[in-house]
C-alpha positions as a Markdown table, in Angstrom:
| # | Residue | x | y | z |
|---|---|---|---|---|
| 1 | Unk | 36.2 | 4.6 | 61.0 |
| 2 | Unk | 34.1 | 3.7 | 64.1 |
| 3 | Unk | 30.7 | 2.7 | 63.7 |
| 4 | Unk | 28.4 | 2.4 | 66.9 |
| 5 | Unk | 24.6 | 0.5 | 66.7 |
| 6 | Unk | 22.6 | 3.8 | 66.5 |
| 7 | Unk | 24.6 | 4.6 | 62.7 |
| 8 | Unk | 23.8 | 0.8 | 61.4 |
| 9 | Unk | 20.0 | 1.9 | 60.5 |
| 10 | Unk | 21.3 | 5.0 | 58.8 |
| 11 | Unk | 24.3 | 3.1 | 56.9 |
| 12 | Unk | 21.2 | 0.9 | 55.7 |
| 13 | Unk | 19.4 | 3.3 | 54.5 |
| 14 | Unk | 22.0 | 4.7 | 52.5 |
| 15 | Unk | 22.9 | 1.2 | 51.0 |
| 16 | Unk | 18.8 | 0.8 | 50.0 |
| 17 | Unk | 18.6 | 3.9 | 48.4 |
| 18 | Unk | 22.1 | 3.4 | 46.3 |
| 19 | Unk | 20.7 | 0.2 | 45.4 |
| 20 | Unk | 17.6 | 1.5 | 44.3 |
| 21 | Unk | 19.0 | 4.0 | 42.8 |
| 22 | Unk | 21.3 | 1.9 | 40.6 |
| 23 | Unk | 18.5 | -0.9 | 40.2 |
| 24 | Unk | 16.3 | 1.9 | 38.7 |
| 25 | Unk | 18.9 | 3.3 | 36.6 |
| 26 | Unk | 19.6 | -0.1 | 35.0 |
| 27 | Unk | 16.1 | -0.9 | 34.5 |
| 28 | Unk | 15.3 | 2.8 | 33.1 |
| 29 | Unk | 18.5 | 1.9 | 30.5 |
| 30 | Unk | 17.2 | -1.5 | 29.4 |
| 31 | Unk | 14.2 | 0.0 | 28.2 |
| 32 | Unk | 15.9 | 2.8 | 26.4 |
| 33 | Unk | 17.6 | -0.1 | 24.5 |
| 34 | Unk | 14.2 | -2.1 | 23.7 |
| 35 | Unk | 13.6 | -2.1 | 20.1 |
| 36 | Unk | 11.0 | 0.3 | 18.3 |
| 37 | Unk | 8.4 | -1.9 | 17.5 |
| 38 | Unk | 6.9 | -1.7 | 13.8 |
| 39 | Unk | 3.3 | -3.8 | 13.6 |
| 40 | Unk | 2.6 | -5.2 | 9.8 |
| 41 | Unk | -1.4 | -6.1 | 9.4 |
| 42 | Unk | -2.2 | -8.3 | 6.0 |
| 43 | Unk | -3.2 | -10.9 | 4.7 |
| 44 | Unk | -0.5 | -13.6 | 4.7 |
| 45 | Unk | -2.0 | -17.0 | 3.5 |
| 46 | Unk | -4.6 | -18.0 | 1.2 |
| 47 | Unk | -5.2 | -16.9 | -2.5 |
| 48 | Unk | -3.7 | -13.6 | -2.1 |
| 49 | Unk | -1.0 | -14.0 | 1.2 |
| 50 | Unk | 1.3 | -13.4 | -1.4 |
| 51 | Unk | 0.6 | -9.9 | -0.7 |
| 52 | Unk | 1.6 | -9.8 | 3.0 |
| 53 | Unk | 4.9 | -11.8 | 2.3 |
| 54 | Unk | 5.9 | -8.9 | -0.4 |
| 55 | Unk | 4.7 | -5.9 | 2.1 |
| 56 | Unk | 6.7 | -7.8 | 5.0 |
| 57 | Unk | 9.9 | -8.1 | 2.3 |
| 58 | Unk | 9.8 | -5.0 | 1.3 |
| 59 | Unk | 9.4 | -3.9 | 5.1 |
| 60 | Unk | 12.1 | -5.9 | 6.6 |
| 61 | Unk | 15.0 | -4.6 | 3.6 |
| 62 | Unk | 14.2 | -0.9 | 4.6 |
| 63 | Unk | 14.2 | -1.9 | 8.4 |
| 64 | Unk | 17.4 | -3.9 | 8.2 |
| 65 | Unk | 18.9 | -0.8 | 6.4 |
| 66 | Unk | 18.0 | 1.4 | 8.9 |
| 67 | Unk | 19.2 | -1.2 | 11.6 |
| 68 | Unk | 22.8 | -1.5 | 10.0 |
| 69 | Unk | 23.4 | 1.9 | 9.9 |
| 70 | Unk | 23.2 | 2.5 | 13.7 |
| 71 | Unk | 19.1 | 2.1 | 13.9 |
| 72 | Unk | 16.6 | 4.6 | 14.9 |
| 73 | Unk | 17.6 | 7.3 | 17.7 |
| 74 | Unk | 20.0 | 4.8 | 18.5 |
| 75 | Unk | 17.6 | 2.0 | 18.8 |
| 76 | Unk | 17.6 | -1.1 | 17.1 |
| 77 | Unk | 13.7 | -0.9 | 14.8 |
| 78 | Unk | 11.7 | -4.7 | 15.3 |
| 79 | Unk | 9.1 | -5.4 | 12.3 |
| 80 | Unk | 5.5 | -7.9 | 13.8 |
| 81 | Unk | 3.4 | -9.5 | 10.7 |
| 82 | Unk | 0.4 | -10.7 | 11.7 |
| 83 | Unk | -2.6 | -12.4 | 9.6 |
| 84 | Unk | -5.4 | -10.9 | 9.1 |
| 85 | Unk | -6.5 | -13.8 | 6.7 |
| 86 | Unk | -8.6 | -10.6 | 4.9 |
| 87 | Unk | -11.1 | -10.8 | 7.8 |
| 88 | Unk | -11.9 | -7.3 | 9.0 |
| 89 | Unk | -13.1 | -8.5 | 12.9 |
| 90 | Unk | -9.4 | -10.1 | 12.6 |
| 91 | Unk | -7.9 | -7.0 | 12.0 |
| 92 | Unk | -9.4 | -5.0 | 14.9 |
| 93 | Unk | -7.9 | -8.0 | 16.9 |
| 94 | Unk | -4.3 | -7.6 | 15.7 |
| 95 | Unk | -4.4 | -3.7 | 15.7 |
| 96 | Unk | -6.0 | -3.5 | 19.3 |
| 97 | Unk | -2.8 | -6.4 | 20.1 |
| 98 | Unk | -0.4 | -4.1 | 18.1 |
| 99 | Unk | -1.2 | -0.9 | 20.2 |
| 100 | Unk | -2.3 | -2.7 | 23.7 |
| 101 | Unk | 0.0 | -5.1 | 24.1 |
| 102 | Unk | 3.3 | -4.9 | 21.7 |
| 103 | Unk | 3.1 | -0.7 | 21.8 |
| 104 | Unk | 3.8 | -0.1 | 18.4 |
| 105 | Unk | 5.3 | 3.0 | 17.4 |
| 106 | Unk | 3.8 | 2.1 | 13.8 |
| 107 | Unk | 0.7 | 0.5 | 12.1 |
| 108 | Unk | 1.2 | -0.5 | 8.5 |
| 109 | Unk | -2.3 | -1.7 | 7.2 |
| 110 | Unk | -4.3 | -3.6 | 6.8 |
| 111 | Unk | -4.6 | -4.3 | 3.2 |
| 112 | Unk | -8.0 | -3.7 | 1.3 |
| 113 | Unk | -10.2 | -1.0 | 1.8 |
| 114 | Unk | -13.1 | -2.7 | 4.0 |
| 115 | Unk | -10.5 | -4.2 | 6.6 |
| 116 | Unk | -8.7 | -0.6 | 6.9 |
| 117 | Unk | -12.3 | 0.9 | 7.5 |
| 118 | Unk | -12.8 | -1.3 | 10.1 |
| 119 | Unk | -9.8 | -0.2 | 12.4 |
| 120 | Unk | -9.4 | 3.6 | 10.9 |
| 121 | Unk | -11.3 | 5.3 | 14.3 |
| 122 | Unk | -9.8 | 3.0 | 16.8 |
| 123 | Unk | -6.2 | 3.8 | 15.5 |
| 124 | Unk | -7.1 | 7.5 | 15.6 |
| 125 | Unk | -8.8 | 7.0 | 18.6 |
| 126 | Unk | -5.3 | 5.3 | 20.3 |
| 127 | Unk | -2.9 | 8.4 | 18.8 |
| 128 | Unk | -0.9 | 5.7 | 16.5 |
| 129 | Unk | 1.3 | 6.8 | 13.7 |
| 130 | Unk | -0.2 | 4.3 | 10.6 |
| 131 | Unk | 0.2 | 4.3 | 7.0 |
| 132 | Unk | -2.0 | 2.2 | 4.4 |
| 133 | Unk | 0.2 | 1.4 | 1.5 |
| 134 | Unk | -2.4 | -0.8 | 0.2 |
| 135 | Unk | -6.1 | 0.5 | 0.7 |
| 136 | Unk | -7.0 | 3.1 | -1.3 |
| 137 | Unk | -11.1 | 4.2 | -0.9 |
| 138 | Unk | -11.5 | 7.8 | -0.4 |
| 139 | Unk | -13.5 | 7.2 | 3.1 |
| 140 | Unk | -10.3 | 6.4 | 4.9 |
| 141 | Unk | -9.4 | 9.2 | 5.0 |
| 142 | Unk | -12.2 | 11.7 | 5.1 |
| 143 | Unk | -12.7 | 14.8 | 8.2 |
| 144 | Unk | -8.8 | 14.9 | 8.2 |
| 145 | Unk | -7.6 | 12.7 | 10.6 |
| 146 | Unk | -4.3 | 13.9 | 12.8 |
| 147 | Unk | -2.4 | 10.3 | 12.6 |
| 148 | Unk | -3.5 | 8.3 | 9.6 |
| 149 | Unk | -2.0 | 8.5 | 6.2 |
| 150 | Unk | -2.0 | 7.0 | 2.7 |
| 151 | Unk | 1.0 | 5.4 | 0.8 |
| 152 | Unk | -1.0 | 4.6 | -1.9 |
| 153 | Unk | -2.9 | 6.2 | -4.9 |
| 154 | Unk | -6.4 | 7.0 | -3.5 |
| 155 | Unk | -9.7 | 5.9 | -5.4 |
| 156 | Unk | -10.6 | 9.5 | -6.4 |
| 157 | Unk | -6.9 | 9.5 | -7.9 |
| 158 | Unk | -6.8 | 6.6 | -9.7 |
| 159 | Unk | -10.4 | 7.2 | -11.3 |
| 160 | Unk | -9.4 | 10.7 | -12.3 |
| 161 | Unk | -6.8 | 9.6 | -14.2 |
| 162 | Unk | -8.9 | 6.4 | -15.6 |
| 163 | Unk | -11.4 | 8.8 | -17.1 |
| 164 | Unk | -8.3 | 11.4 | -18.3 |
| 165 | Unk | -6.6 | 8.7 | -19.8 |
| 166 | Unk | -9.6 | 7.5 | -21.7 |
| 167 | Unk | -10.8 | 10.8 | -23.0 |
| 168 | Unk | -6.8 | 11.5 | -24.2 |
| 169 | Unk | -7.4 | 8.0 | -26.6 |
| 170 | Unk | -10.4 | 9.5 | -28.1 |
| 171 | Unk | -12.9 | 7.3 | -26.2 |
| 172 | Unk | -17.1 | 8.2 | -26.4 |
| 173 | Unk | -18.4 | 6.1 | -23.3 |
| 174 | Unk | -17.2 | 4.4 | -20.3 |
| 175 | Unk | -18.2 | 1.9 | -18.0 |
| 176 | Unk | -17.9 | -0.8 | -15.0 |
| 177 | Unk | -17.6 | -4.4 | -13.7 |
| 178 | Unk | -16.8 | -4.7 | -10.6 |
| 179 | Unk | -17.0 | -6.4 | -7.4 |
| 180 | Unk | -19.8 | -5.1 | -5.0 |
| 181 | Unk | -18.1 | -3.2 | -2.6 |
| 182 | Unk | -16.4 | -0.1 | -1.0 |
| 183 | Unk | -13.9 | 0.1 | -4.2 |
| 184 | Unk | -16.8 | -0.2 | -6.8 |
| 185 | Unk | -19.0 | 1.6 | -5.1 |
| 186 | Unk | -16.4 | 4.7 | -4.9 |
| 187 | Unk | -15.3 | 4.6 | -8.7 |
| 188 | Unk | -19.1 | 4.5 | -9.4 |
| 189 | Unk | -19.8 | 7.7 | -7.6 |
| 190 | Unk | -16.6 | 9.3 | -8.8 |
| 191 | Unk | -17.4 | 8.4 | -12.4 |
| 192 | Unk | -20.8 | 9.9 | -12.2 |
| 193 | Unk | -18.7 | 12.8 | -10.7 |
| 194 | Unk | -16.1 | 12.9 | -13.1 |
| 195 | Unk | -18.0 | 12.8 | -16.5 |
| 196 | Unk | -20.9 | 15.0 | -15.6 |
| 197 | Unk | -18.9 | 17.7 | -17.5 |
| 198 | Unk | -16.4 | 15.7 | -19.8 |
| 199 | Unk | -16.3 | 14.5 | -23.3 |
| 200 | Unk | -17.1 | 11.3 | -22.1 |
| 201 | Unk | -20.5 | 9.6 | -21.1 |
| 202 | Unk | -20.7 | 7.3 | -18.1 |
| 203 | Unk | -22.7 | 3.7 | -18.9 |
| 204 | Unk | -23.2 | 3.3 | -15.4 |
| 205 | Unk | -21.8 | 0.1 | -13.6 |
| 206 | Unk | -22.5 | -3.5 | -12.9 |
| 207 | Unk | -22.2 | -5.0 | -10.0 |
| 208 | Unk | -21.8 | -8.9 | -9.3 |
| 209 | Unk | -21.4 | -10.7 | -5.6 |
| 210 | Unk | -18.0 | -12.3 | -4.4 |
| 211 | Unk | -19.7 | -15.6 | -4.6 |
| 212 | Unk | -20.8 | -15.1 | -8.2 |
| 213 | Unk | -19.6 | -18.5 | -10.0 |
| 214 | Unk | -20.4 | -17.2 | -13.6 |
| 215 | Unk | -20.1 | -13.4 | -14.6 |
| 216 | Unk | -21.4 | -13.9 | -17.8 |
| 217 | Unk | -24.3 | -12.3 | -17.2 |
| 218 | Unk | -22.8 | -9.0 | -16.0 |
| 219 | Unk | -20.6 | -8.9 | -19.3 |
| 220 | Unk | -23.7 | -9.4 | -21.7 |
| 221 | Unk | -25.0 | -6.3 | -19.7 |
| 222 | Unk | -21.6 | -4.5 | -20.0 |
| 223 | Unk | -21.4 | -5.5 | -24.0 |
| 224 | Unk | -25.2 | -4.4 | -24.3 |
| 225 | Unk | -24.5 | -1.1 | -23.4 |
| 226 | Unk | -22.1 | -0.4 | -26.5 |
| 227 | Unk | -19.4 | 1.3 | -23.7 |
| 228 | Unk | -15.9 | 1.6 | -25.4 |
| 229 | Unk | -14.2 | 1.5 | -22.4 |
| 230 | Unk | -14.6 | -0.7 | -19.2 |
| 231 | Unk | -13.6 | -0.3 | -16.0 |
| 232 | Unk | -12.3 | -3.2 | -13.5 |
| 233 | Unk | -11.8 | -1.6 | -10.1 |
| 234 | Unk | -10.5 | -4.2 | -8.0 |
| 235 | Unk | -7.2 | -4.6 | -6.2 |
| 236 | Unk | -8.1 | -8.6 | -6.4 |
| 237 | Unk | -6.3 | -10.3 | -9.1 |
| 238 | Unk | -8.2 | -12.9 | -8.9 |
| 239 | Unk | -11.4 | -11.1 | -9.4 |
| 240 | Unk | -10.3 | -9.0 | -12.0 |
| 241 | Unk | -9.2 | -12.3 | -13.9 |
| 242 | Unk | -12.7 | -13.6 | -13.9 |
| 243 | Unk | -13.8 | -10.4 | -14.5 |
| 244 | Unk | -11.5 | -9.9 | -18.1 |
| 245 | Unk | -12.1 | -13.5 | -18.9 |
| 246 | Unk | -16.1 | -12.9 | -18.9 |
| 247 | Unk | -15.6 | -9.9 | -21.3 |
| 248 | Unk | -13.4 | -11.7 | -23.5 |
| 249 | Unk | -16.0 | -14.4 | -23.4 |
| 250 | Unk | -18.4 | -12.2 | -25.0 |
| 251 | Unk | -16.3 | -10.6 | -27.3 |
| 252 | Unk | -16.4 | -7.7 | -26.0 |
| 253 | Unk | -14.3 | -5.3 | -27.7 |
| 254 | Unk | -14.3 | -2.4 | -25.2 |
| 255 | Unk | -10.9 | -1.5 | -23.9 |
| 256 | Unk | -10.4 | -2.9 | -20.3 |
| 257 | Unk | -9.0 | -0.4 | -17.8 |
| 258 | Unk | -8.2 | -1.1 | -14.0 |
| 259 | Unk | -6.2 | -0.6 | -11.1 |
| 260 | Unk | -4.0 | -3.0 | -8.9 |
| 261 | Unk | -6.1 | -6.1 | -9.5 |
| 262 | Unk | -4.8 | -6.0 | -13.0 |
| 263 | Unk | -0.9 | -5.9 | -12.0 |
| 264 | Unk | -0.9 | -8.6 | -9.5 |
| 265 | Unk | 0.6 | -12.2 | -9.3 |
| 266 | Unk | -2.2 | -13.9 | -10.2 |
| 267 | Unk | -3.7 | -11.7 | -12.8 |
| 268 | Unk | -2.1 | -13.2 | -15.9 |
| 269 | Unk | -1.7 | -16.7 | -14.6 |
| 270 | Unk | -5.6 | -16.8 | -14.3 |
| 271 | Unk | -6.9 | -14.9 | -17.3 |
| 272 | Unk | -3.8 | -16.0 | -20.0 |
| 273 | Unk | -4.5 | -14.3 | -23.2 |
| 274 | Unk | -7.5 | -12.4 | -22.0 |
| 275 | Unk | -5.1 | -10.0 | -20.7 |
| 276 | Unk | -3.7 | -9.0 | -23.7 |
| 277 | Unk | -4.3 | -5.0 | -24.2 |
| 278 | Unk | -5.7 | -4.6 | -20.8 |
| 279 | Unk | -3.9 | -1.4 | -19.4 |
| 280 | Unk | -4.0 | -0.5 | -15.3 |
| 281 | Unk | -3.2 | 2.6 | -13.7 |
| 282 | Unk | -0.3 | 1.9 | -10.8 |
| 283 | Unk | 2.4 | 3.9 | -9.1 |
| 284 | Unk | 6.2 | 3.2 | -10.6 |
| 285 | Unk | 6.8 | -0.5 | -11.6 |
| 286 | Unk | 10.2 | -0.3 | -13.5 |
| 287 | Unk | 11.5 | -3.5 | -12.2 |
| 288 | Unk | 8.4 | -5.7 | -13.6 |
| 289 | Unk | 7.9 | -4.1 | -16.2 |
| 290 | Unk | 11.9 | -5.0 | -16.9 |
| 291 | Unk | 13.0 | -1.2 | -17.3 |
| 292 | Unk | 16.9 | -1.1 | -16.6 |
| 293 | Unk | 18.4 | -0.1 | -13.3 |
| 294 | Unk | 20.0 | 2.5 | -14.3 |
| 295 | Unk | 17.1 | 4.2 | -16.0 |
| 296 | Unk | 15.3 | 3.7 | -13.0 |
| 297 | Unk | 14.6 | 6.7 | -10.1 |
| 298 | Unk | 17.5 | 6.3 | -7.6 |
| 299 | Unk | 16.1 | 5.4 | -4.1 |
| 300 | Unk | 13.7 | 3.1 | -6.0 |
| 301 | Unk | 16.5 | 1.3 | -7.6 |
| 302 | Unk | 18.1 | 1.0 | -4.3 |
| 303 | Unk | 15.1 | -0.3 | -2.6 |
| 304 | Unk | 14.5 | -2.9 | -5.4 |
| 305 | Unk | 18.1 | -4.1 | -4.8 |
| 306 | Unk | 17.7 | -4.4 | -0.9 |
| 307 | Unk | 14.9 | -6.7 | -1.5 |
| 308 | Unk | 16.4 | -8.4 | -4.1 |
| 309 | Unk | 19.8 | -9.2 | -2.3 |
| 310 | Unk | 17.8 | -10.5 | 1.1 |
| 311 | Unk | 15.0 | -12.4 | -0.7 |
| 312 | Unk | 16.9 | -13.2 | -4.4 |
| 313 | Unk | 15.4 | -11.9 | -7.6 |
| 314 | Unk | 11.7 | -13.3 | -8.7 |
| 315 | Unk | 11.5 | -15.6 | -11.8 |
| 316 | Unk | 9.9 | -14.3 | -14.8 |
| 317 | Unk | 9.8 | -11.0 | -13.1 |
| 318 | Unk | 6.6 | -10.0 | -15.5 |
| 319 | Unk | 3.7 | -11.6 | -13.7 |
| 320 | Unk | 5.1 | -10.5 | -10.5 |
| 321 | Unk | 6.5 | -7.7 | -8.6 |
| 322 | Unk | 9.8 | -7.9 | -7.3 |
| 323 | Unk | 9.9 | -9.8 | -3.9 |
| 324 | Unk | 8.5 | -6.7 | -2.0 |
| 325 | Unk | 6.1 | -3.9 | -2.4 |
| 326 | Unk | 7.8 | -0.6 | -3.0 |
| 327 | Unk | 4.6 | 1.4 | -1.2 |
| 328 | Unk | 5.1 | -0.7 | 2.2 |
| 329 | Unk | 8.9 | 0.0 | 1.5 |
| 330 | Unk | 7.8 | 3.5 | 1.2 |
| 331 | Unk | 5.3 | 3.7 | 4.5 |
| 332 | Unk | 8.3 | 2.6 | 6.9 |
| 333 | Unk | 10.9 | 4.7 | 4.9 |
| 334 | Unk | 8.3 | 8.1 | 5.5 |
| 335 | Unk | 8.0 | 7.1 | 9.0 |
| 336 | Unk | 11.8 | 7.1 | 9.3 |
| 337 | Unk | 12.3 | 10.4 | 7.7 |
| 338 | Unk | 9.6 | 11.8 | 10.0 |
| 339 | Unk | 11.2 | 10.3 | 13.4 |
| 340 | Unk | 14.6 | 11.9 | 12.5 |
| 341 | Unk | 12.9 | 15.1 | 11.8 |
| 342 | Unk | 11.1 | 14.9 | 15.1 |
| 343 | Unk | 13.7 | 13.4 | 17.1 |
| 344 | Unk | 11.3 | 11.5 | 19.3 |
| 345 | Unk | 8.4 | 8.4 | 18.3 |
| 346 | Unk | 6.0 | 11.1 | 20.0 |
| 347 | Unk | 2.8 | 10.7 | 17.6 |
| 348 | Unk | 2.0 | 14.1 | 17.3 |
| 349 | Unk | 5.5 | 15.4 | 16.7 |
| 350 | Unk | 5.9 | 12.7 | 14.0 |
| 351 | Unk | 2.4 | 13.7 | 12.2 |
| 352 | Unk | 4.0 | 17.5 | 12.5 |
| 353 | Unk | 6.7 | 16.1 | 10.8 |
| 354 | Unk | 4.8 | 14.0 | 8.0 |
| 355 | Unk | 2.6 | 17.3 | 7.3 |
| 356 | Unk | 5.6 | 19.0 | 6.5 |
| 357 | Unk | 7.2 | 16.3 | 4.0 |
| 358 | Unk | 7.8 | 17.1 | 0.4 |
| 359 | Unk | 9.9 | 14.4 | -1.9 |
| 360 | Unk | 10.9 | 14.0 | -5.2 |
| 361 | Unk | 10.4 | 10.4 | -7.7 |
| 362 | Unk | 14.4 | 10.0 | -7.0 |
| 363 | Unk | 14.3 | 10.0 | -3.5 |
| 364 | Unk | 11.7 | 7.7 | -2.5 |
| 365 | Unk | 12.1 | 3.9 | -2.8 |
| 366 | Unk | 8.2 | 4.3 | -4.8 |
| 367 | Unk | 10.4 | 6.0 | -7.6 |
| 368 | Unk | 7.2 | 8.7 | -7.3 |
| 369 | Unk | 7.2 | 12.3 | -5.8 |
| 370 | Unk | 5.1 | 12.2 | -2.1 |
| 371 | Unk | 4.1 | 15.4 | -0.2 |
| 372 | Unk | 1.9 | 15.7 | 2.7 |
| 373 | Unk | 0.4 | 18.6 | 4.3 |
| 374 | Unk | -1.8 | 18.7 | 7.5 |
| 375 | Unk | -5.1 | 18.8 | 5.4 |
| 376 | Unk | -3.9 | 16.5 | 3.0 |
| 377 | Unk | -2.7 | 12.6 | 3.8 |
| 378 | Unk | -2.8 | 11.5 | 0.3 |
| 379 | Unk | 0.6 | 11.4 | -0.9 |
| 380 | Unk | 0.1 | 11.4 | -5.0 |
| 381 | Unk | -1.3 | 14.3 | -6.9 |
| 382 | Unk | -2.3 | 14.5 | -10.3 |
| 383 | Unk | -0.1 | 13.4 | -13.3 |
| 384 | Unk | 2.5 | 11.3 | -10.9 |
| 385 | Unk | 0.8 | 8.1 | -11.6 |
| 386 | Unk | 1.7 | 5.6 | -14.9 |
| 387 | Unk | 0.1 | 3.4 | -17.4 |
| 388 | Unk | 0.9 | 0.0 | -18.1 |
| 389 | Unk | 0.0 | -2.7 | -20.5 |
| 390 | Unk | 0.0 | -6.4 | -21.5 |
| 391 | Unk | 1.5 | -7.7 | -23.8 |
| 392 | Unk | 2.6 | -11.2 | -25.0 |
| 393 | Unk | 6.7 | -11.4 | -25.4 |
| 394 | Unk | 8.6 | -12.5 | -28.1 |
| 395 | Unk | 9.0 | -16.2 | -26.9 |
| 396 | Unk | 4.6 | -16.4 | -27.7 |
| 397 | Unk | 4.3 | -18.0 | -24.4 |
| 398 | Unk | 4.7 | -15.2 | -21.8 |
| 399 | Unk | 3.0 | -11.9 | -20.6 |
| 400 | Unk | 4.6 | -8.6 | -19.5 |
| 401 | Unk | 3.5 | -5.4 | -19.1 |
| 402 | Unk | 5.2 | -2.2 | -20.5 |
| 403 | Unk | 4.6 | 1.9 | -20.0 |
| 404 | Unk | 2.0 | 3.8 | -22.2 |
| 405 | Unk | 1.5 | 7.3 | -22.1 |
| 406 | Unk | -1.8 | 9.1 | -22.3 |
| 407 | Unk | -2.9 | 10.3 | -25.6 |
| 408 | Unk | -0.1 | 7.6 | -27.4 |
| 409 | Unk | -1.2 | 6.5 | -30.5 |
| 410 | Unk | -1.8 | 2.5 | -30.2 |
């Protein structure tokens, strides 16, 4: 083949467009390879960073099973923790990083109610996919939003089934002491709500500041009142410690009811044998509260053992929960289903998705049935949560906590 000068400049051309068009293709198939990025928001340091290191465990097991079995639309999924050090002007910083700068395809957190308040519209705003497995106020999710969802039992849940549970054990009056915030403030709205009607008469509540040294004070108030039942809304367990030690410090001989602040690592440590009797209202906990795994709901017994074989079981198993937190497990397992459903990380195909989600207790590594709808983001209805309570073992020198069922005879 003969080439004279005036072909050179259109042989060149041809080699810069093959080029380009190769360079491009390479490029464009790099990024279909780039990991789907997951962001994690929490606290992971200080009194209660114990919290973020069992959402990110839990987390990571479902997101290396998902990456040993091929990954996500053929994409490998990459979990980012950040610290939010329980600092809600932190958490903006992280979430505005997560969808910015990393491009999440999913926000799990934060944790607590007034951090997940604080970054609720700019998520919407921003068309990111987030779960909250561990912030539960009813505000979070009020005038519907399209893209944010719950993997936790809700205030107005757990509060309905506070009262139920006390009414069912023949109890006149109720009660509360509790930490001055979005979480007190809620149950103490809701109990006003609850009881208007009920065979049950609302004490009203007391409230005591963070920086409080001695609640004392509040408990006399609390005991004054003659309420047979008090209730410790707080997913703290530090709080609710030193809020159960100040009651048993006045002999108070109401039964204490709570929420999350009552199951958590530090809870017993703190508050020793003032625990004893205290009963909480929780999603599924069959590994702490040592229930066999093979009376356990399938998927939740799977999940249990992921964590378990990547971070090793947890020593006197009682005052904790296994290395993980099935309800993270849970927010990045829904997502999953969702994605496969939708066959894309497009938000608004995934929240299509979601909406349409229905699961039984077996197939959920929670071990409880979820179901969404596009009016409804809370994932727990009416009778699915359970009852636990303290007890001290056999050996006289450590705590558990075991099942009760509502109306059970004590």
């Amino acid at each position: 083949m003969t080439y004279n000068r005036k072909s050179l400049p259109t042989l060149l051309l041809i080699f810069v467009m093959l080029f380009t068009l190769t360079a491009s293709s390479t490029i464009v198939g790099a990024q279909d390879e780039e990991p789907i990025k997951v962001g994690l928001v929490s606290p992971f340091t200080g009194a209660i960073g114990f919290l973020g290191v069992w959402m990110g465990n839990s987390v990571q097991a479902e997101i290396n099973r998902i990456n040993e079995n091929g990954g996500l639309l053929g994409r490998q999924v990459e979990l980012i923790t950040r610290d939010d050090e329980i600092n809600p002007a932190r958490s903006v910083e992280i979430v505005r990083e997560f969808i910015d700068r990393e491009e999440v395809s999913l926000i799990i957190g934060p944790s607590f109610s007034s951090n997940a308040l604080a970054v609720r519209d700019l998520i919407e705003s921003s068309g990111t996919i987030a779960i909250f497995p561990t912030a539960g106020t009813v505000e979070l999710l009020e005038n519907n939003p399209r893209y944010l969802y719950r993997a936790q039992e809700s205030t107005a849940l757990t509060a309905a089934e506070l009262v139920n549970f006390a009414i069912e054990n023949g109890y006149a009056s109720i009660a509360i002491l509790s930490p001055d915030d979005a979480f007190g403030q809620d149950y103490d709205a809701l109990l006003e709500e609850l009881t208007e009607d009920a065979d049950i008469e609302y004490l009203g509540a007391e409230f005591f500041r963070d920086d409080d040294q001695d609640l004392t004070p509040y408990a006399l108030r609390i005991k004054d009142t003659g309420a047979e039942v008090v209730i410790v809304p707080t997913g703290n367990s530090s709080i609710a410690a030193r809020a159960v030690v100040a009651l048993d410090s006045v002999e108070s001989e109401a039964q204490i009811l709570g929420i999350s602040g009552l199951q958590g690592y530090t809870f017993a440590q703190l508050a020793e044998d003032a625990v004893l009797g205290s009963i909480f209202v929780a999603t599924y906990l069959g590994y702490p509260a040592e229930v066999a795994f093979e009376d356990m709901p399938a998927r939740y017994a799977e999940h249990v053992q992921l964590v378990i074989d990547e971070y090793g079981a947890v020593e006197g198993a009682s005052l904790n929960t296994y290395p993980g937190t099935s309800l993270a497990g849970l927010a990045v397992w829904l997502w999953e289903q969702a994605v496969i459903e939708a066959g894309t990380l497009d938000a608004d195909a995934v929240a299509d998705a979601l909406d349409a989600m229905s699961y039984t207790a077996d197939e959920t590594p929670a071990g409880v049935a979820v179901s969404f709808t596009p009016e409804n983001h809370e994932p727990f209805g009416e009778g699915s949560l359970y009852f636990y309570e303290w007890y001290l073992k056999d050996d006289g020198e450590s705590y558990g906590f075991r099942e009760v069922v509502m109306g059970e005879d004590e």
